[in-house]
MDAnalysis code that builds the backbone (N, CA, C; Angstrom):
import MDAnalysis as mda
import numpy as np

u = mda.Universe.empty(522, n_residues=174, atom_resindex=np.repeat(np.arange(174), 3), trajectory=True)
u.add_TopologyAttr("name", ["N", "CA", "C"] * 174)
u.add_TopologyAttr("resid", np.arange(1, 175))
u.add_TopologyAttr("resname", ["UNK", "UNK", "UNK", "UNK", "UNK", "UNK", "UNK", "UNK", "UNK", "UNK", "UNK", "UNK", "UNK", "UNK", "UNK", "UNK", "UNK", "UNK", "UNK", "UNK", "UNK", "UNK", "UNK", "UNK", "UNK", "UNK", "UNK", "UNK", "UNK", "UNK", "UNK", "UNK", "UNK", "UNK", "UNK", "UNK", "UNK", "UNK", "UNK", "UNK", "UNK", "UNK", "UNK", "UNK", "UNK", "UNK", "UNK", "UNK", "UNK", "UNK", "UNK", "UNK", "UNK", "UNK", "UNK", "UNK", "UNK", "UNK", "UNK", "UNK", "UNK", "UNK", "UNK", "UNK", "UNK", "UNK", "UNK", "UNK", "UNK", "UNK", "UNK", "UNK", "UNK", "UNK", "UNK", "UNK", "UNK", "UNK", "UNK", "UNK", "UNK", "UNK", "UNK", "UNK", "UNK", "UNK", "UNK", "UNK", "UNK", "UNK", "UNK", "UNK", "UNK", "UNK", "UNK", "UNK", "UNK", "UNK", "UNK", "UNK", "UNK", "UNK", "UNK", "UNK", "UNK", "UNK", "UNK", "UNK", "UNK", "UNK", "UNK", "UNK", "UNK", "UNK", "UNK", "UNK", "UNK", "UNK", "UNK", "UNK", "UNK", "UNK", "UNK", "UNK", "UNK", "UNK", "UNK", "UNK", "UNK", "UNK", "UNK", "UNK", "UNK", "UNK", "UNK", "UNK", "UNK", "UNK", "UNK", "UNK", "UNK", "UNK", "UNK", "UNK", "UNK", "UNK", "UNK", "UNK", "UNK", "UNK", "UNK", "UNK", "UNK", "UNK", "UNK", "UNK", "UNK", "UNK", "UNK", "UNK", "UNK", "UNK", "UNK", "UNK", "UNK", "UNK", "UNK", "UNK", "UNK", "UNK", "UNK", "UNK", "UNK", "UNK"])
u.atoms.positions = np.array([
    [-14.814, -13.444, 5.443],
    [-14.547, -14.615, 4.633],
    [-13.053, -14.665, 4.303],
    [-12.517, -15.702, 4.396],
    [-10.866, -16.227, 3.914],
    [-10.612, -16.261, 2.405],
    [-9.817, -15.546, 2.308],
    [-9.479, -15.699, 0.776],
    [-8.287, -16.479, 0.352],
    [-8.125, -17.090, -0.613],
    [-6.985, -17.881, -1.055],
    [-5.822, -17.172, -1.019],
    [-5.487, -15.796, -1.390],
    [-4.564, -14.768, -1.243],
    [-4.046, -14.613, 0.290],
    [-4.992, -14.925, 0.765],
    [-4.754, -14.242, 2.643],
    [-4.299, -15.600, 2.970],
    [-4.269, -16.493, 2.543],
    [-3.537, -18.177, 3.633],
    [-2.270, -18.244, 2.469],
    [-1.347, -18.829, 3.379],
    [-0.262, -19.705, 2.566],
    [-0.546, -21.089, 2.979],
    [0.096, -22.361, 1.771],
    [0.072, -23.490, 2.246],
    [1.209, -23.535, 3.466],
    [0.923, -24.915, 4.265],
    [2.175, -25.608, 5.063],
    [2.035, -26.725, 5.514],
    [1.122, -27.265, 4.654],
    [1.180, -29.053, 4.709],
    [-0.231, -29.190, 4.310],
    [-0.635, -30.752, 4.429],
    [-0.910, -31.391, 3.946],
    [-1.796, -32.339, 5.172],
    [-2.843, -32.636, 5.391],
    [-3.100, -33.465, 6.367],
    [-3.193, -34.990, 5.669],
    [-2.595, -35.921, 6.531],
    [-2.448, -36.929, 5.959],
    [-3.961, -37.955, 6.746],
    [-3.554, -39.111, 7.266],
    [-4.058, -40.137, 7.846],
    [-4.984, -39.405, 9.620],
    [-5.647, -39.825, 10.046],
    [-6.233, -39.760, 11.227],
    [-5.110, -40.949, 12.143],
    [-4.979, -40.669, 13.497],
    [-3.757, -41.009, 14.095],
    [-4.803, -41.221, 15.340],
    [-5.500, -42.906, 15.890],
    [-6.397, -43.024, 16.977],
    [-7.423, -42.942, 16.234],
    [-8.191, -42.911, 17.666],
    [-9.744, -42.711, 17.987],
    [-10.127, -41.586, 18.487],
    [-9.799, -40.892, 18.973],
    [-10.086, -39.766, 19.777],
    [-9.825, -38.327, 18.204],
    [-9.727, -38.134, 17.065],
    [-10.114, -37.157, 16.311],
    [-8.915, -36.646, 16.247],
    [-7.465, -37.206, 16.641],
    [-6.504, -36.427, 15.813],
    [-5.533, -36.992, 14.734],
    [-5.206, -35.801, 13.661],
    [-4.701, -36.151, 12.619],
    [-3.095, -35.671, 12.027],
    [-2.763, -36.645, 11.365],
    [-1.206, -36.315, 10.610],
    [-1.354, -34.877, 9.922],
    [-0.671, -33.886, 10.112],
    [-0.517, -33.215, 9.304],
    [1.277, -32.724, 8.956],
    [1.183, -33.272, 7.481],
    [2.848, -33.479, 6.997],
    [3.133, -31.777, 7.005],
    [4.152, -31.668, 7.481],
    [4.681, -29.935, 6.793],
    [5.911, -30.133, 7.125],
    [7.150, -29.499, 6.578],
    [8.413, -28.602, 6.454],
    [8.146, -27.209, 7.321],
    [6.990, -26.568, 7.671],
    [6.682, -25.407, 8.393],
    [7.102, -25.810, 9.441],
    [7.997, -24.829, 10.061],
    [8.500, -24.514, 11.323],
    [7.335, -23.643, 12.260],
    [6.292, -23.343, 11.959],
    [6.023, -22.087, 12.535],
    [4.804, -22.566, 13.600],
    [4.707, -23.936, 14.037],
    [4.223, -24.362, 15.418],
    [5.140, -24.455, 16.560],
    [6.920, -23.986, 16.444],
    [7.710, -23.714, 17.478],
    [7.075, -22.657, 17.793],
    [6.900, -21.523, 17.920],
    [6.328, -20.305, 18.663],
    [4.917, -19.736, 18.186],
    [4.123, -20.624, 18.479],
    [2.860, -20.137, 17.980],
    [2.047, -19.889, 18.845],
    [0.592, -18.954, 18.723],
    [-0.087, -18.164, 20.154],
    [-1.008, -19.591, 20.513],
    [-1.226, -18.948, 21.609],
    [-2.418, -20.390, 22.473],
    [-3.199, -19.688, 21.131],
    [-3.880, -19.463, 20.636],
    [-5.180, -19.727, 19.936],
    [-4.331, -19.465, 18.573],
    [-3.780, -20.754, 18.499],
    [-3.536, -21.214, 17.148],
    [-4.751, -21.670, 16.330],
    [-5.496, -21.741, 15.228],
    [-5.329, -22.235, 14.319],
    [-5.080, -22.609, 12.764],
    [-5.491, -23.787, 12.167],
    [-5.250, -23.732, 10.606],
    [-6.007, -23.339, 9.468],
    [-6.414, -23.230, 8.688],
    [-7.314, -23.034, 7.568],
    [-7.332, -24.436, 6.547],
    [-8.943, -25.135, 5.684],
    [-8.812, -26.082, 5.155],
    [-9.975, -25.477, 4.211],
    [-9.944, -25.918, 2.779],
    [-10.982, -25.778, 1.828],
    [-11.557, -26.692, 2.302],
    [-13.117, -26.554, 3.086],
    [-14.022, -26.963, 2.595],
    [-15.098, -27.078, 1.928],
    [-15.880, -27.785, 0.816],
    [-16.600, -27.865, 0.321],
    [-16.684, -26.332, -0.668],
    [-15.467, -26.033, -1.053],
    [-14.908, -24.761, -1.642],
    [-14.871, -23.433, -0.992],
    [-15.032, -23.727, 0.439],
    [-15.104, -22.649, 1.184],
    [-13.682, -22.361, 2.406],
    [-12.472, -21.621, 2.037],
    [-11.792, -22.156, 3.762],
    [-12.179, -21.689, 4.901],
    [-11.872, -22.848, 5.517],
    [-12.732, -22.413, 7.229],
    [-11.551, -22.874, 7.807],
    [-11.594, -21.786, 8.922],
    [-10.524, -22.196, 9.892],
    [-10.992, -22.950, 10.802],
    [-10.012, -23.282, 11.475],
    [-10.216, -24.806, 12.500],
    [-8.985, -24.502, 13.610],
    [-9.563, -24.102, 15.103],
    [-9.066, -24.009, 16.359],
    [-8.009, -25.056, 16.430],
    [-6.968, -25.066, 16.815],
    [-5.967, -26.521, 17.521],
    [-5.864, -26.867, 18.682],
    [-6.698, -27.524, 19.169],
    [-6.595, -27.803, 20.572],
    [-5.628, -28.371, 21.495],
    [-4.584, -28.776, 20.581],
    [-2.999, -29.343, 20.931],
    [-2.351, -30.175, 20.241],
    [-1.575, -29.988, 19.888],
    [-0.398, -30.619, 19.008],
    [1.146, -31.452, 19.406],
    [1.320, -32.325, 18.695],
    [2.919, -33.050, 19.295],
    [3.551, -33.187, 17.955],
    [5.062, -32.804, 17.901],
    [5.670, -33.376, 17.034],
    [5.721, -35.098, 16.891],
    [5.792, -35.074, 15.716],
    [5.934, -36.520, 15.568],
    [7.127, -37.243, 15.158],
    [7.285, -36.826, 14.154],
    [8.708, -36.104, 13.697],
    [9.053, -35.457, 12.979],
    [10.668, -35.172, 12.253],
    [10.674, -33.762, 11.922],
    [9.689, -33.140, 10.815],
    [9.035, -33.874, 9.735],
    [8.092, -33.447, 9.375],
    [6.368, -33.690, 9.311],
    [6.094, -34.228, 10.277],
    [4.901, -34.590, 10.544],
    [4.627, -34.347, 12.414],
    [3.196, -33.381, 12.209],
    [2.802, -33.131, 13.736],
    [1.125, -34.102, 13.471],
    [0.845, -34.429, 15.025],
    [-0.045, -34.693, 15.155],
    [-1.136, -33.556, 15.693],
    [-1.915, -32.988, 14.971],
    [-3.286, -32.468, 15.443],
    [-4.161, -32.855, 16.006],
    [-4.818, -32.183, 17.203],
    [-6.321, -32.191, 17.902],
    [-6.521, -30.751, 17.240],
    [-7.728, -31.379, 16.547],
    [-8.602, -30.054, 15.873],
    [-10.108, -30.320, 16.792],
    [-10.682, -28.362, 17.095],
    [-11.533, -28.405, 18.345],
    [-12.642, -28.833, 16.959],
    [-13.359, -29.637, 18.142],
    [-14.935, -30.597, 17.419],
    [-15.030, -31.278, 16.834],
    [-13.493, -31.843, 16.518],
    [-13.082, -33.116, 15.953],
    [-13.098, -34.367, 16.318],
    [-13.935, -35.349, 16.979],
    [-13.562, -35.944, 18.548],
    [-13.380, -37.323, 18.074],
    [-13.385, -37.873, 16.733],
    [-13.471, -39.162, 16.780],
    [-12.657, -39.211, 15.301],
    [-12.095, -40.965, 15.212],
    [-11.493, -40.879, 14.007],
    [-12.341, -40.648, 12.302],
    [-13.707, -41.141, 12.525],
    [-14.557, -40.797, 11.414],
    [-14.430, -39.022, 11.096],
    [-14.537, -38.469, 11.975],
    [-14.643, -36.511, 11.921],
    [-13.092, -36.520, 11.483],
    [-11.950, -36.918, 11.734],
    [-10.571, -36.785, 11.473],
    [-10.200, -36.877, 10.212],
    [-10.820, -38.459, 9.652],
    [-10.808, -39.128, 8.051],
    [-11.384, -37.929, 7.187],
    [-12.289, -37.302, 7.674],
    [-12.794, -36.055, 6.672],
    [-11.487, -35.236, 5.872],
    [-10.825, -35.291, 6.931],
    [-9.826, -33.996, 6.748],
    [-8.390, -34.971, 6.152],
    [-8.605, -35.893, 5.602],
    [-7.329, -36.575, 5.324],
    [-6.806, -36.202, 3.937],
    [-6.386, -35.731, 3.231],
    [-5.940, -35.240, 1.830],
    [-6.130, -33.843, 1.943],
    [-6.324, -33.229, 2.603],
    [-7.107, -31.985, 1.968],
    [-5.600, -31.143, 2.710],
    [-5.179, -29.422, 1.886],
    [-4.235, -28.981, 2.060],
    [-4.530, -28.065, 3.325],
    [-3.453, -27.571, 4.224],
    [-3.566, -26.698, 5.265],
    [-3.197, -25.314, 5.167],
    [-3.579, -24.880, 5.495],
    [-3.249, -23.159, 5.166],
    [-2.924, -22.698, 6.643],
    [-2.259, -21.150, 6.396],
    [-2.503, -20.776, 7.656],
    [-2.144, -18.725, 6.950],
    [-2.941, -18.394, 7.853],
    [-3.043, -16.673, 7.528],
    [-1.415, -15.753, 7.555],
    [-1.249, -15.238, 6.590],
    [-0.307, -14.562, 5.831],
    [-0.240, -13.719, 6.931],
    [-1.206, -12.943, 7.529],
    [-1.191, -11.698, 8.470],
    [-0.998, -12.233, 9.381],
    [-0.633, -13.193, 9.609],
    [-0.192, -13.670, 11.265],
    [1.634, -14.160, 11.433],
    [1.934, -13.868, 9.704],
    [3.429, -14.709, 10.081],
    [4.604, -13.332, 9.956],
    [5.177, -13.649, 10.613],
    [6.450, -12.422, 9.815],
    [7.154, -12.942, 8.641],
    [7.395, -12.064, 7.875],
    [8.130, -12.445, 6.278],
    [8.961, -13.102, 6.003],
    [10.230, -12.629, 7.340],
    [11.493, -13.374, 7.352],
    [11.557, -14.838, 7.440],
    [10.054, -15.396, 8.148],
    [9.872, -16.863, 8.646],
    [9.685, -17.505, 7.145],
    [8.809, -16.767, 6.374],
    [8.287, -17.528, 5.157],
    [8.922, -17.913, 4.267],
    [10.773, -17.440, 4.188],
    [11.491, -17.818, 3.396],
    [11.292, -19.622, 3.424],
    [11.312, -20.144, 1.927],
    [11.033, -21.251, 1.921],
    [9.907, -22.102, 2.242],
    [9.145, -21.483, 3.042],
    [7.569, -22.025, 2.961],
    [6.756, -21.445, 1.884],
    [7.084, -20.748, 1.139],
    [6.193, -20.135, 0.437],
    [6.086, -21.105, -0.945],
    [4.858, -21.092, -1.586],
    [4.200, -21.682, -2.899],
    [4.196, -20.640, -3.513],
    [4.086, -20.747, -4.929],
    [3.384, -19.702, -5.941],
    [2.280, -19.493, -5.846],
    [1.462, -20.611, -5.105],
    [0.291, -19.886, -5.110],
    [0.040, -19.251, -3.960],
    [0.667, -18.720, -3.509],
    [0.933, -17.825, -2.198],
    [0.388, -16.452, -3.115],
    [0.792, -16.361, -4.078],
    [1.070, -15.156, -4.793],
    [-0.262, -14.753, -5.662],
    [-1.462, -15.425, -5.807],
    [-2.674, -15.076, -6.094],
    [-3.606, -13.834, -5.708],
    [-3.445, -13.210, -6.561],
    [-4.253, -12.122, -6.439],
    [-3.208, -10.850, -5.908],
    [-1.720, -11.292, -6.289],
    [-0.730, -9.927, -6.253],
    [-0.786, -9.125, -7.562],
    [-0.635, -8.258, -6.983],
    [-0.235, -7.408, -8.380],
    [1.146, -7.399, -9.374],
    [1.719, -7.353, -10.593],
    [2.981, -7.417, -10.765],
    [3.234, -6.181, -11.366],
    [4.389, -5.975, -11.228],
    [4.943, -4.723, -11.224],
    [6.483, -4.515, -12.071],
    [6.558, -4.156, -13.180],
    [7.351, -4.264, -13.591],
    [8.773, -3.052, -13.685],
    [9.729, -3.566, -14.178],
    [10.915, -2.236, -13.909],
    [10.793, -1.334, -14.207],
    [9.709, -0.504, -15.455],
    [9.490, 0.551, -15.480],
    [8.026, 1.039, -14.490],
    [8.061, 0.093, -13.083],
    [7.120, 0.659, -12.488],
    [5.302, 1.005, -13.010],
    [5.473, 0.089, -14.515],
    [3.683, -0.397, -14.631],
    [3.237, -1.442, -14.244],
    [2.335, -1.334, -13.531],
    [1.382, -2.515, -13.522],
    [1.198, -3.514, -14.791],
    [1.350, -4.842, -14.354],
    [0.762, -5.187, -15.564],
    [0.021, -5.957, -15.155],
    [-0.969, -6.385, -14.276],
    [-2.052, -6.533, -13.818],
    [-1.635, -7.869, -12.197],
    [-3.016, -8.606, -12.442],
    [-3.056, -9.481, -11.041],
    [-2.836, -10.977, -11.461],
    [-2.311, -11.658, -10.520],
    [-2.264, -12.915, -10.678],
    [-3.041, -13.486, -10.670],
    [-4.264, -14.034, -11.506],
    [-5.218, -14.899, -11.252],
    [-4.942, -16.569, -11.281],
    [-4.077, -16.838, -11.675],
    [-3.641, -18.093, -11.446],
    [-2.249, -18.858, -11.523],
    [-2.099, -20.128, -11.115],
    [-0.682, -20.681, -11.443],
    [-1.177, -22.043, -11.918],
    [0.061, -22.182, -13.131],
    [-0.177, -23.486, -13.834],
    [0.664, -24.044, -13.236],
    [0.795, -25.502, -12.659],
    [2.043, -25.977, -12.064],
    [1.406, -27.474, -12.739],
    [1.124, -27.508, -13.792],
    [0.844, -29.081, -14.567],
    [2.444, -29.262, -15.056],
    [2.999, -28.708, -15.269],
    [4.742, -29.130, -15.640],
    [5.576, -28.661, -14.839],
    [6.385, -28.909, -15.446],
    [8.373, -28.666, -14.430],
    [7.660, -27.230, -14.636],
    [7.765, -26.371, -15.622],
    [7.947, -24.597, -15.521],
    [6.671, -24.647, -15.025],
    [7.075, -23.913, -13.992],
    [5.802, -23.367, -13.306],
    [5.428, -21.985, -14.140],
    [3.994, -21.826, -14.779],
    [3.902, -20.293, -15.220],
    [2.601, -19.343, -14.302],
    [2.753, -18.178, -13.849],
    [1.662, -17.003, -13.593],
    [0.958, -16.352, -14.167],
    [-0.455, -16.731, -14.476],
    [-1.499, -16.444, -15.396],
    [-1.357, -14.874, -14.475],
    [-1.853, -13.888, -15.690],
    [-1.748, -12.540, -15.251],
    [-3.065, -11.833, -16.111],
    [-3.738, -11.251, -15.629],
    [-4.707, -10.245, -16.534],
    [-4.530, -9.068, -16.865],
    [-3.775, -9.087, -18.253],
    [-3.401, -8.113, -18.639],
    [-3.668, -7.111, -19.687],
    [-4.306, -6.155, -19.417],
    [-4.881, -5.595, -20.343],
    [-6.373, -6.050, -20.976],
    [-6.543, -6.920, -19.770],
    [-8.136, -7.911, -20.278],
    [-8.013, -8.836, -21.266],
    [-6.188, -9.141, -21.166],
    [-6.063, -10.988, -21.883],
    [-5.150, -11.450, -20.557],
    [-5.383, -12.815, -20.479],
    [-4.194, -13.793, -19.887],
    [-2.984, -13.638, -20.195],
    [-2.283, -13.131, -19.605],
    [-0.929, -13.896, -20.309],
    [-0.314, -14.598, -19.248],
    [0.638, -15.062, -19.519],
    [1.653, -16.130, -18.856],
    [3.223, -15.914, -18.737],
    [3.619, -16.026, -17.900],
    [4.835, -15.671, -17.168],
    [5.528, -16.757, -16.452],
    [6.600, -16.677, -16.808],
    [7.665, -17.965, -16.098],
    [7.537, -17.491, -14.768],
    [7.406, -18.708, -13.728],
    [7.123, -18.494, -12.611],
    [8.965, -18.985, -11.911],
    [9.652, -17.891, -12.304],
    [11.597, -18.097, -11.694],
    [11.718, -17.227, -10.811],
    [12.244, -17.705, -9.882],
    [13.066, -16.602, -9.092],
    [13.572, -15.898, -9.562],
    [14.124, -15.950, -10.504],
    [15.573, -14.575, -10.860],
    [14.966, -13.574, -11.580],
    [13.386, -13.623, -11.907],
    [12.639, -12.839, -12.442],
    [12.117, -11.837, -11.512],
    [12.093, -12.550, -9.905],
    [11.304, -11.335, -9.226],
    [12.468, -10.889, -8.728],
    [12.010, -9.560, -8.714],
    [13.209, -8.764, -7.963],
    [12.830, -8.362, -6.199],
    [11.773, -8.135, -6.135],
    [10.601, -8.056, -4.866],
    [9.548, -7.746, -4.514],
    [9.256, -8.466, -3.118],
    [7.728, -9.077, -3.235],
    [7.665, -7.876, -1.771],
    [5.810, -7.308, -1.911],
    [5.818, -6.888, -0.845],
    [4.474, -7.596, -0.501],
    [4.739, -8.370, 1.005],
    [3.477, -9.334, 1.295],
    [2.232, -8.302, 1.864],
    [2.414, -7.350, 2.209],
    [1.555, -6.435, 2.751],
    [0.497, -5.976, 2.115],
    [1.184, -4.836, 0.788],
    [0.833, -4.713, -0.319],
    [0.182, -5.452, -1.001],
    [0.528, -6.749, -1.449],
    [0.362, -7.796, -2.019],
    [0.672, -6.953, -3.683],
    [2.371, -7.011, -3.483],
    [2.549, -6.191, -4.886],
    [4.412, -7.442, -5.400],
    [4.327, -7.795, -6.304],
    [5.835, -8.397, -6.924],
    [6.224, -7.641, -7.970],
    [7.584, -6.822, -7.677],
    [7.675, -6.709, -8.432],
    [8.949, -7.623, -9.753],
    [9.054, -7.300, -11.023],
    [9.730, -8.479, -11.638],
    [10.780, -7.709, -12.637],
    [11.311, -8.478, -13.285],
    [12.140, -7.789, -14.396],
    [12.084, -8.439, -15.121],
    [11.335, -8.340, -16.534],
    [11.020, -9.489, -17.480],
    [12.334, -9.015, -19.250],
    [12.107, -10.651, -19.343],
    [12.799, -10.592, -20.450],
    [12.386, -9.563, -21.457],
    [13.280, -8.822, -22.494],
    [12.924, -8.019, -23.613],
    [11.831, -8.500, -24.114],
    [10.605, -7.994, -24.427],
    [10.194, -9.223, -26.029],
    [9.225, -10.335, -25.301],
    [8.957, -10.572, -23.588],
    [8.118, -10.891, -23.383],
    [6.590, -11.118, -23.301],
    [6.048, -9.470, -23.368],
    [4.528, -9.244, -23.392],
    [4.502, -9.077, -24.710],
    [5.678, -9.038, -25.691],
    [4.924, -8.767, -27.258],
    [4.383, -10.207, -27.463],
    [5.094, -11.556, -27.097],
    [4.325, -12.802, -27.288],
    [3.009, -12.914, -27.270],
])
């Protein structure tokens, strides 16, 4: 089974494009320049992600490709998939590529790790309802919340699935 931790986003499927079952999918992801013949994407469905084979793809332009997804064959099967976000497996990309594709919620279910090297637990969620993005954390068997900034993490290991951070003085006493 696929876990939300194991995919990163990289677009967005938009509109069905024809009759024949293929669809817009918007991304900034570079990472269909060198990708294996048995590419494919990941999509929540029905709260479950399932991956989905690509049976061939064209740029469209620079940020939108057109998809043939396998068993997709008509524009009604295509329209299914129109809003819904695309994922694709963490263990298949190298790190260096992900600069800039990455979401916060990439980061679900990492551990954080702070400068004196404690745990202070896992990411169970991200609030992104405002500008500050914050990282719900379970800590100590309460929530807390954490500014979701760059200049806070110091480094991430995707393997691990460990960040570590350097938090303000006076943070976890809040």
């Amino acid at each position: 089974m696929i876990k939300k931790e194991d995919v990163f986003k990289i677009g967005m499927f938009a509109k069905p494009h024809g009759i024949k079952g293929e669809i817009t999918l918007i991304t900034d992801c570079d990472l269909f320049e060198e990708c294996p013949d048995d590419l494919f994407v990941v999509c929540c469905m029905d709260g479950i992600l399932v991956p989905f084979f690509v049976e061939e793809y064209r740029y469209k332009n620079d940020t939108a490709l057109l998809l043939k997804l396998e068993g997709v064959d008509s524009e009604e099967a295509a329209r299914e998939f129109s809003g819904r976000d695309v994922y694709y497996p963490l263990e298949l990309v190298d790190e260096a590529s992900l600069v800039g594709d990455i979401t916060w919620d990439n980061f679900l279910g990492f551990e954080v790790i702070d400068e004196d090297e404690r745990l202070l637990g896992k990411i169970t969620d991200v609030d992104d309802s405002t500008i500050n993005v914050l990282l719900q954390i379970d800590y100590n068997g309460k929530n807390i919340l954490l500014p979701a900034a760059e200049e806070l993490v110091k480094e991430v290991d995707y393997e691990q699935k460990k960040m570590f951070v350097s938090l303000p003085e006076g943070l976890l006493a809040l």
